[in-house]
C-alpha positions as CSV (number, residue, x, y, z in Angstrom):
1,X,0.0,0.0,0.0
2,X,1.2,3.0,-1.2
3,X,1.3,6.7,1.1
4,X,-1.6,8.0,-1.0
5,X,-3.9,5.2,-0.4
6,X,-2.9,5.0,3.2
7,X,-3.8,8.7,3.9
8,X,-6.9,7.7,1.9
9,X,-8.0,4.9,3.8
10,X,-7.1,6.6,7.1
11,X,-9.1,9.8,6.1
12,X,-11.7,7.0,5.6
13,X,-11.4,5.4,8.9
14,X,-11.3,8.4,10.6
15,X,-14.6,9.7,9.3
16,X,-16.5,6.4,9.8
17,X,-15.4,6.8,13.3
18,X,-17.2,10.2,13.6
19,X,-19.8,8.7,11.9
20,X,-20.2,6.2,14.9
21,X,-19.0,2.6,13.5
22,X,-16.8,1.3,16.2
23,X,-13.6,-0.2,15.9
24,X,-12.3,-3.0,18.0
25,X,-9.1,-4.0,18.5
26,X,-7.3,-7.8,18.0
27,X,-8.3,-8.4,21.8
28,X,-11.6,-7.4,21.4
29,X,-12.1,-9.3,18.6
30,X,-10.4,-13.0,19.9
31,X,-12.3,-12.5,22.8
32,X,-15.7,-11.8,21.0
33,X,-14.8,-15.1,19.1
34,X,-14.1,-17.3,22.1
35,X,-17.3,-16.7,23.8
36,X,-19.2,-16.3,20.5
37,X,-20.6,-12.6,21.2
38,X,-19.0,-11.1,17.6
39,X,-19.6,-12.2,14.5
40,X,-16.4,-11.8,12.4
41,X,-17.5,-11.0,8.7
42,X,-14.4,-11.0,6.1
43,X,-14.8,-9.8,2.7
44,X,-11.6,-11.3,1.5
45,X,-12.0,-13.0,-2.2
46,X,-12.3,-17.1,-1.8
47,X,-8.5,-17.5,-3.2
48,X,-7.8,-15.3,-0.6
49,X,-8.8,-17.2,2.0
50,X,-8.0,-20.4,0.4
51,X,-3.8,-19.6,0.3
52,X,-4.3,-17.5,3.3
53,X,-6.7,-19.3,5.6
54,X,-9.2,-16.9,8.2
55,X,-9.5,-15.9,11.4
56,X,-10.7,-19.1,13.2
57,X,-14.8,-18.1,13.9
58,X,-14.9,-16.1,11.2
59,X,-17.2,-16.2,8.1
60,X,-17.0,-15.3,4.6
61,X,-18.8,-13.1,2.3
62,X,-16.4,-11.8,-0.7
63,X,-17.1,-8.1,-1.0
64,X,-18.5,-8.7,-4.6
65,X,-21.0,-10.7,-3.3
66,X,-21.4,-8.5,-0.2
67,X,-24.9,-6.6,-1.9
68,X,-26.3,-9.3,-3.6
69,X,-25.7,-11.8,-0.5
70,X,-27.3,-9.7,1.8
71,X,-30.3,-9.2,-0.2
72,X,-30.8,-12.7,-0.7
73,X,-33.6,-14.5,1.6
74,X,-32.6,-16.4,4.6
75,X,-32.6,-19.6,3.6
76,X,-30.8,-19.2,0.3
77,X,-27.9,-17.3,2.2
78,X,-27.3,-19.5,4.3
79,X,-27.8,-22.6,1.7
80,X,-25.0,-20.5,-0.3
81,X,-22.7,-18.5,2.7
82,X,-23.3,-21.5,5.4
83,X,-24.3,-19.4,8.1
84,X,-27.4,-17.6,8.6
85,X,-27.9,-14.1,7.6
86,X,-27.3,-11.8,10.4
87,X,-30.4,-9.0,11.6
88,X,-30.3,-6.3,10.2
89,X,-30.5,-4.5,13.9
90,X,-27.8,-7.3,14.4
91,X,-25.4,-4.8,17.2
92,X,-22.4,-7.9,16.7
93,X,-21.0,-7.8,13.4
94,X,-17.9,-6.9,13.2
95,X,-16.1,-6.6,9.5
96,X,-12.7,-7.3,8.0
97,X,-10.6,-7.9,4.8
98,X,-6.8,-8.4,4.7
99,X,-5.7,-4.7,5.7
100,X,-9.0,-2.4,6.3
101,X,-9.7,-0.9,3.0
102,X,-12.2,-3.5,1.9
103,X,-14.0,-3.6,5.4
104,X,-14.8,0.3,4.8
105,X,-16.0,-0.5,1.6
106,X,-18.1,-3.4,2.4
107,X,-19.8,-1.2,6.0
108,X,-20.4,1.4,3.6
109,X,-22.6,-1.2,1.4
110,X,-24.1,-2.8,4.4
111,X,-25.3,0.4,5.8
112,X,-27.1,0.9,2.2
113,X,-29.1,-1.7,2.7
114,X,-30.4,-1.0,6.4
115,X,-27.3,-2.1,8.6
116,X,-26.4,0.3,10.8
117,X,-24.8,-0.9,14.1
118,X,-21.4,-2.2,11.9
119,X,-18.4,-2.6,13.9
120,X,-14.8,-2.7,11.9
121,X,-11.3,-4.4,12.6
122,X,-9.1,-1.5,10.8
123,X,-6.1,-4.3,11.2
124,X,-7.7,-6.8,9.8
125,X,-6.0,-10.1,8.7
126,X,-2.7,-8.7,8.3
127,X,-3.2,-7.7,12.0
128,X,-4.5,-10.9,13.5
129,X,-1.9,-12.8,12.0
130,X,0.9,-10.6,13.2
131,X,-0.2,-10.8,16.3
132,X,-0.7,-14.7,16.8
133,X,-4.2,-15.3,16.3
134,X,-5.6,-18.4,15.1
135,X,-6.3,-19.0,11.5
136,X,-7.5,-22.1,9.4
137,X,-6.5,-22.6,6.1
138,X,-9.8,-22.3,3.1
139,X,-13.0,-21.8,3.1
């Protein structure tokens, strides 16, 4: 990443936060995924994830997918993603990519479409894995 996009991306961060979507930090975040109070939403691609494994708790939802997923009914998200579709007034959902940029990204098209209690993990991957948490490799 280059200086320009990180000023961007921090300029980016930095309004969301004044716009009230929370950040939490790695310990937040293990934590949240021990006792099963967070769900961790990355928006990595599936090859992504595949050569570079996930957070262990985590799920998956490719930011390219991220509108169309969401506006899907229940049971074919969760036929398709796995998991089932979180509330929209869901107040746990807490979302990720490999360094921040796609997370911002992907809350801004959540919010679109009626979510509006977001959380983000500005580290991301690239954060959890330098600092030891536990990952599984594919999907």
């Amino acid at each position: 990443m280059n200086y320009f996009s990180n000023l961007v991306l921090f300029g980016i961060v930095i309004a969301m936060g004044a716009a009230g979507v929370k950040e939490v930090n790695f310990e937040e975040l293990r934590d949240g995924l021990s006792n099963a109070s967070l769900v961790y939403l990355d928006v990595r691609n599936r090859d992504e994830i595949v050569n570079d494994g996930k957070v262990v708790g985590s799920v998956v939802v490719p930011l390219p997918e991220l509108e169309e997923a969401f506006t899907k009914g229940d049971e074919a998200f969760l036929t398709k993603y796995g998991f089932s579709k979180p509330a929209k007034d869901a107040t746990n959902i807490v979302v990720g990519c490999r360094s921040g940029r796609r997370a911002v990204s992907a809350i801004q098209t959540l919010e679109k479409i009626g979510y509006n209690s977001l959380m983000i993990y500005k580290g991301s991957f690239n954060d959890w894995v330098a600092k030891g948490g536990a990952i599984t490799k594919g999907l």
